[in-house]
DSSP file (Angstrom, degrees, kcal/mol; ACC not computed):
  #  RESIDUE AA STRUCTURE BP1 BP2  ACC     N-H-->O    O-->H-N    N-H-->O    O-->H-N    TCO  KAPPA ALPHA  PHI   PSI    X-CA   Y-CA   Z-CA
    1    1 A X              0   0    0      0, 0.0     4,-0.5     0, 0.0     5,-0.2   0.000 360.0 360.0 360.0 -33.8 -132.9   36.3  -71.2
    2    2 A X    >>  +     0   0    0      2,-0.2     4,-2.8     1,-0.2     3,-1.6   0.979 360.0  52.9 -56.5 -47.3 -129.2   35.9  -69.4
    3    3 A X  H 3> S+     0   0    0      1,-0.3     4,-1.9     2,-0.2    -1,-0.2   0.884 109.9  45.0 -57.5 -33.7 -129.1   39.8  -69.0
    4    4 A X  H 34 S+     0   0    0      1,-0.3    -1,-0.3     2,-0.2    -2,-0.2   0.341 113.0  50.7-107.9  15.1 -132.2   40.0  -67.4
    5    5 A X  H X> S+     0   0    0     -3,-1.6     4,-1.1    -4,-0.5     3,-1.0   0.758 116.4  42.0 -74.5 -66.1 -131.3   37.1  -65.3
    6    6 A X  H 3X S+     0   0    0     -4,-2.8     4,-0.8     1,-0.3     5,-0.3   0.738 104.4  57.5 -64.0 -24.5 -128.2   38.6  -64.4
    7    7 A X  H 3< S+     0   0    0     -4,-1.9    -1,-0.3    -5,-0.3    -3,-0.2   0.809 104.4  59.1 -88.2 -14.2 -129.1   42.1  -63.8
    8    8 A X  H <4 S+     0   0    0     -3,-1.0    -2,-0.2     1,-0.2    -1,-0.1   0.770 110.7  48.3 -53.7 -32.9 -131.8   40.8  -61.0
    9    9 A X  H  < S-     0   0    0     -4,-1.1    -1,-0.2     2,-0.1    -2,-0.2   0.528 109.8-124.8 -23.2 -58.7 -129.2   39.5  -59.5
   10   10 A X     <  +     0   0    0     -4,-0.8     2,-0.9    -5,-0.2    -3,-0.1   0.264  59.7 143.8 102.7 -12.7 -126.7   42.0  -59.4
   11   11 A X        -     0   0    0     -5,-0.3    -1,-0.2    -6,-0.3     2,-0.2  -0.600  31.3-168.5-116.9 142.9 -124.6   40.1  -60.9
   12   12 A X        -     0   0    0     -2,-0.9     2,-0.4    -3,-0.1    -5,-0.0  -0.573   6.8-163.2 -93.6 140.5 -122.1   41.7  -63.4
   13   13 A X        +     0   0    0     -2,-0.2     2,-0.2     4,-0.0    -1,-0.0  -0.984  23.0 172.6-125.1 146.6 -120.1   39.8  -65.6
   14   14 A X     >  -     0   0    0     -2,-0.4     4,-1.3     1,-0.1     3,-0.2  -0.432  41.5 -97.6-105.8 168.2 -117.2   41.9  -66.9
   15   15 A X  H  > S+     0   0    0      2,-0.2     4,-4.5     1,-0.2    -1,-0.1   0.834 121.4  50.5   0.0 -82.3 -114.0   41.4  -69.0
   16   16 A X  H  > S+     0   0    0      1,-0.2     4,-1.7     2,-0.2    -1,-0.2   0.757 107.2  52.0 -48.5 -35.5 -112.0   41.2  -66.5
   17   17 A X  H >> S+     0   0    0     -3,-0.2     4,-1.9     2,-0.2     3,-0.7   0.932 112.5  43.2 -75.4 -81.5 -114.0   38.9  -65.1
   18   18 A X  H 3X S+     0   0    0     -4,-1.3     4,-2.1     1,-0.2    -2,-0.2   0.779 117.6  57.5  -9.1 -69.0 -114.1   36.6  -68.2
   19   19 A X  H 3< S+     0   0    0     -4,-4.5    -1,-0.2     2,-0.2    -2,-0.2   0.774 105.0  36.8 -41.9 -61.9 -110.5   37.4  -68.4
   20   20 A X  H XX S+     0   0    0     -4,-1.7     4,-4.0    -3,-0.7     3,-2.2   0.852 114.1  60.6 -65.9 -42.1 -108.7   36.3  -65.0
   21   21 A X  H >X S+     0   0    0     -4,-1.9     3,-1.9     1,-0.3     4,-1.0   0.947 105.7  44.9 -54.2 -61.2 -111.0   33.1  -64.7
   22   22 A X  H 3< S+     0   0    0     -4,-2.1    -1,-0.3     1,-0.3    -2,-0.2   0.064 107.9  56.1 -87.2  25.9 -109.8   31.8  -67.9
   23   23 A X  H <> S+     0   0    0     -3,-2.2     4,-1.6    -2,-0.6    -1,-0.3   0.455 110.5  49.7 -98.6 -32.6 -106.1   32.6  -66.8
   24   24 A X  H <X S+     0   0    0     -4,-4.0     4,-1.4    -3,-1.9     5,-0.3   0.949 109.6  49.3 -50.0 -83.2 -106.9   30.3  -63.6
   25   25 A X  H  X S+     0   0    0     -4,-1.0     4,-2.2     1,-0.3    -3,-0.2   0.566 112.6  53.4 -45.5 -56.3 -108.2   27.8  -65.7
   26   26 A X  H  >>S+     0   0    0      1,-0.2     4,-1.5     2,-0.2     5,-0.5   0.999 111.0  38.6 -35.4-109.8 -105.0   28.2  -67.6
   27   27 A X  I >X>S+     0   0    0     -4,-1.6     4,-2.1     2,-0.2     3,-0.5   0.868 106.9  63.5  -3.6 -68.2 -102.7   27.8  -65.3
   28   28 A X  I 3<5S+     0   0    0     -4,-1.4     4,-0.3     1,-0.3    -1,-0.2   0.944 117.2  35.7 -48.7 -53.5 -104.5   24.9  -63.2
   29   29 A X  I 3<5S+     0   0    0     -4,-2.2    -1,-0.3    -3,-0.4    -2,-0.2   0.535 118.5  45.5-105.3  17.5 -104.1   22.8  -66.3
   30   30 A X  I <X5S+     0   0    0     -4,-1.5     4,-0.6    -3,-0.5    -2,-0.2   0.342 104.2  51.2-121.5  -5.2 -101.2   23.8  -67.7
   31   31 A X  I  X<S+     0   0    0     -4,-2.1     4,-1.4    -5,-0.5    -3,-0.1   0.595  97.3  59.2-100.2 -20.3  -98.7   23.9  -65.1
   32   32 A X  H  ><S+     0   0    0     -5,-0.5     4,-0.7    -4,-0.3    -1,-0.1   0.649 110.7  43.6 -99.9 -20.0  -98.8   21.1  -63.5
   33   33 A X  H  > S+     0   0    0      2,-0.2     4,-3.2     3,-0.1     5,-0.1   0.772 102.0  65.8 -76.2 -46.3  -98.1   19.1  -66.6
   34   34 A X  H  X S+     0   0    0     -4,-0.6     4,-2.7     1,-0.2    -2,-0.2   0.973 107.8  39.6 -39.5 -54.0  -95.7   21.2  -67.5
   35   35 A X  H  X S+     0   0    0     -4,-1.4     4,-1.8     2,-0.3     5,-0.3   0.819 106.1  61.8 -81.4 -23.2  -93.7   20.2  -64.5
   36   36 A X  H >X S+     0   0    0     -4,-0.7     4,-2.6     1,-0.2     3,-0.6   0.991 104.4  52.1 -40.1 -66.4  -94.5   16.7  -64.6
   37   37 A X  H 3X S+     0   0    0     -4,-3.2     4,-1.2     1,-0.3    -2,-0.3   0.674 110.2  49.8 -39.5 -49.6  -92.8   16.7  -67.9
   38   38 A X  H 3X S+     0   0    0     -4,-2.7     4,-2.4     3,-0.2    -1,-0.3   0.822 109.3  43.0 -42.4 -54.6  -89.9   18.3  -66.6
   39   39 A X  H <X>S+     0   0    0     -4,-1.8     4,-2.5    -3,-0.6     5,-1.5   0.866 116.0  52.5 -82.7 -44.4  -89.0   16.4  -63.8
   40   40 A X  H  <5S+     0   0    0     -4,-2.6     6,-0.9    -5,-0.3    -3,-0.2   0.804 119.1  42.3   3.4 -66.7  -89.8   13.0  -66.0
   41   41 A X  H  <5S+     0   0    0     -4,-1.2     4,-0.3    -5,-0.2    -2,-0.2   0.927 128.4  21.3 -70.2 -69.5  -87.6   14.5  -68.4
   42   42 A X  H  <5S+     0   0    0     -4,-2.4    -3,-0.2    -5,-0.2    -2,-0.2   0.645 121.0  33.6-116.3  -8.8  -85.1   15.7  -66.5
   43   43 A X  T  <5S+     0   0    0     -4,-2.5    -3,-0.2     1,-0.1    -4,-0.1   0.438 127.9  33.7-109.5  -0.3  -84.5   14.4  -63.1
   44   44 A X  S   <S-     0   0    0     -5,-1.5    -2,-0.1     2,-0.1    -1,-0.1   0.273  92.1-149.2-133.4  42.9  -85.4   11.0  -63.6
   45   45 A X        +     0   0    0     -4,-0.3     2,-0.3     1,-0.1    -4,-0.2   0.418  34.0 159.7   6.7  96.9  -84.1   10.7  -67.4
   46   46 A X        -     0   0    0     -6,-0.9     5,-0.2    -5,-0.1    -1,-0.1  -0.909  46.0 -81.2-128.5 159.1  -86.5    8.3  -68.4
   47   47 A X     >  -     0   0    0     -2,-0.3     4,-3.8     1,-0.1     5,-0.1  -0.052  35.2-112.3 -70.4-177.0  -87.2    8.0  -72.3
   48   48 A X  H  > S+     0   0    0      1,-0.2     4,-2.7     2,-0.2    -1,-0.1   0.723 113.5  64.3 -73.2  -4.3  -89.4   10.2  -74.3
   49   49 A X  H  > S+     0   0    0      2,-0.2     4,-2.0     1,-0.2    -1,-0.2   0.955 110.7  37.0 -89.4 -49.1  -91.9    7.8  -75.0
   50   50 A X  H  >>S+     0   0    0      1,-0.2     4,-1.3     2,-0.2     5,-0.6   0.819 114.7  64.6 -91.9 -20.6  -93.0    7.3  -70.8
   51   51 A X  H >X5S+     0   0    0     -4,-3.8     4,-2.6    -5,-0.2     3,-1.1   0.992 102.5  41.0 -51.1 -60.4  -92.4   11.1  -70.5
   52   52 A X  H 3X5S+     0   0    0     -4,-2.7     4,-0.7     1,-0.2    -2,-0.2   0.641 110.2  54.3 -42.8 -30.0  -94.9   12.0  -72.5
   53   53 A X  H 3<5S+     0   0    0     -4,-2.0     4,-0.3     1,-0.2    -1,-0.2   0.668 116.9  45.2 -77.2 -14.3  -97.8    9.3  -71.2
   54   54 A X  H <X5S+     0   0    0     -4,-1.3     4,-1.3    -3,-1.1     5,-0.3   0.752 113.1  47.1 -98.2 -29.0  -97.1   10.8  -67.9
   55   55 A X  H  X<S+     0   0    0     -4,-2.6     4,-1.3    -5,-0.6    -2,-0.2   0.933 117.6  43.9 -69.0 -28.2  -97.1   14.4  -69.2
   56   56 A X  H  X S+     0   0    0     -4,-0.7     4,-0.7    -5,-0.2    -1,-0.2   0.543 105.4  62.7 -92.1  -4.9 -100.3   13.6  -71.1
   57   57 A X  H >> S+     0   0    0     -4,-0.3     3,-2.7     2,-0.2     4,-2.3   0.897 113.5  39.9 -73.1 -59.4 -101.8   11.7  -67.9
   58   58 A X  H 3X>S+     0   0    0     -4,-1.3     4,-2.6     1,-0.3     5,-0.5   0.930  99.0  60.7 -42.6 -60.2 -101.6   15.0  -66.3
   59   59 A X  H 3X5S+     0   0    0     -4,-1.3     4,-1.5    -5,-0.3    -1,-0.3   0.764 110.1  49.7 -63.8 -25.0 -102.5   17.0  -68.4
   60   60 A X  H <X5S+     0   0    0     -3,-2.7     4,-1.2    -4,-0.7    -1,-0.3   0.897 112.1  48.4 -67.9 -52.6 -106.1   14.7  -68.2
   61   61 A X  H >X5S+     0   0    0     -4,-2.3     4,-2.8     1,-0.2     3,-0.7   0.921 106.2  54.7 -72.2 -24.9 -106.4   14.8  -64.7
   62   62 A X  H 3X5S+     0   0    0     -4,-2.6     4,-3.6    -5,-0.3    -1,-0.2   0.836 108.7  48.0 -76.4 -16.7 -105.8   18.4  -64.6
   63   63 A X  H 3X<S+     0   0    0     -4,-1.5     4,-0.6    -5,-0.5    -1,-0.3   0.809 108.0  55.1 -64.0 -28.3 -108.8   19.1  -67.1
   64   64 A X  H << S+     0   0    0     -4,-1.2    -2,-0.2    -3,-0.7    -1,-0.2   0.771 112.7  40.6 -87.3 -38.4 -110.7   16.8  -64.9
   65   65 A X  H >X>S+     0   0    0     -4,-2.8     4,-1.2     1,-0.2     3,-1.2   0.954 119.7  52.9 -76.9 -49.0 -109.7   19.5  -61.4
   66   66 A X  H 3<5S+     0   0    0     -4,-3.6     5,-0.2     1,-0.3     4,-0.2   0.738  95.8  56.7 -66.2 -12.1 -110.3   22.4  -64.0
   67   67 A X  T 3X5S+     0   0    0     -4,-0.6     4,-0.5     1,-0.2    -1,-0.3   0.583 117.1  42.9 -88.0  -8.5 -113.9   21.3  -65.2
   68   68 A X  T <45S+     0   0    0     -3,-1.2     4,-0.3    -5,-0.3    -1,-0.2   0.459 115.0  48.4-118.7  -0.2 -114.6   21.7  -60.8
   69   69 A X  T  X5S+     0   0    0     -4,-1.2     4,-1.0    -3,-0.2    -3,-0.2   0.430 107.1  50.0-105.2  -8.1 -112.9   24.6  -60.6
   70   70 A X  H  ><S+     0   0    0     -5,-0.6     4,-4.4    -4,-0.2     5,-0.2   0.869 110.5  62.3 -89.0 -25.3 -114.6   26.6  -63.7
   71   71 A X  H >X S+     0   0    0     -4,-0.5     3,-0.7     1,-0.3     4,-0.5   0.958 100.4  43.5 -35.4 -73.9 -117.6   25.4  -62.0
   72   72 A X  H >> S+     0   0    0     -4,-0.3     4,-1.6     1,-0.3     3,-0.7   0.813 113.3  53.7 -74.8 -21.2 -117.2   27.2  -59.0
   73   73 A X  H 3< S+     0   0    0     -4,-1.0    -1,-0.3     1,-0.2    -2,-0.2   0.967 102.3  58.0 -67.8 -29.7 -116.0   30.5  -60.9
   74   74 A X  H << S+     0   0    0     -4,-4.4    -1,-0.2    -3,-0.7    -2,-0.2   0.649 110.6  44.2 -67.4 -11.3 -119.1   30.6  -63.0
   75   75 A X  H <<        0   0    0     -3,-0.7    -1,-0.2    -4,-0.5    -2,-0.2   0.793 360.0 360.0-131.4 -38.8 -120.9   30.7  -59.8
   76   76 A X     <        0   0    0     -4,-1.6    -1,-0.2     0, 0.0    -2,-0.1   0.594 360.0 360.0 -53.4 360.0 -118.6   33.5  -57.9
């Protein structure tokens, strides 16, 4: 019933497609923790125990920007 929804449409979804979004997605939440964690870590030497709640706070909010941004890809 999706195909024939989507082929009335026009609209194709590919590989590629599939592919690139979930490397955004990727990214979006994964990067931004990363560096949290870094700078936490290593420019304000703080122990491992408040690196990690701030690496894992991110890592929450950024699932929270990625659930509103895969939104708007499914729709592109």
């Amino acid at each position: 019933m999706d195909e024939e929804n989507n082929s009335r449409k026009g609209v194709r979804i590919t590989p590629l497609k599939i592919l690139l979004n979930g490397t955004v997605l990727a990214v979006i939440i994964a990067v931004p923790a990363v560096i949290v964690t870094i700078i936490t870590h290593y420019v304000l030497q703080t122990n491992l125990i408040i690196t990690l709640s701030c690496g894992i706070m991110t890592l929450f909010i950024a699932m929270g920007l990625g659930y509103k941004v895969a939104k708007k890809l499914a729709t592109i």
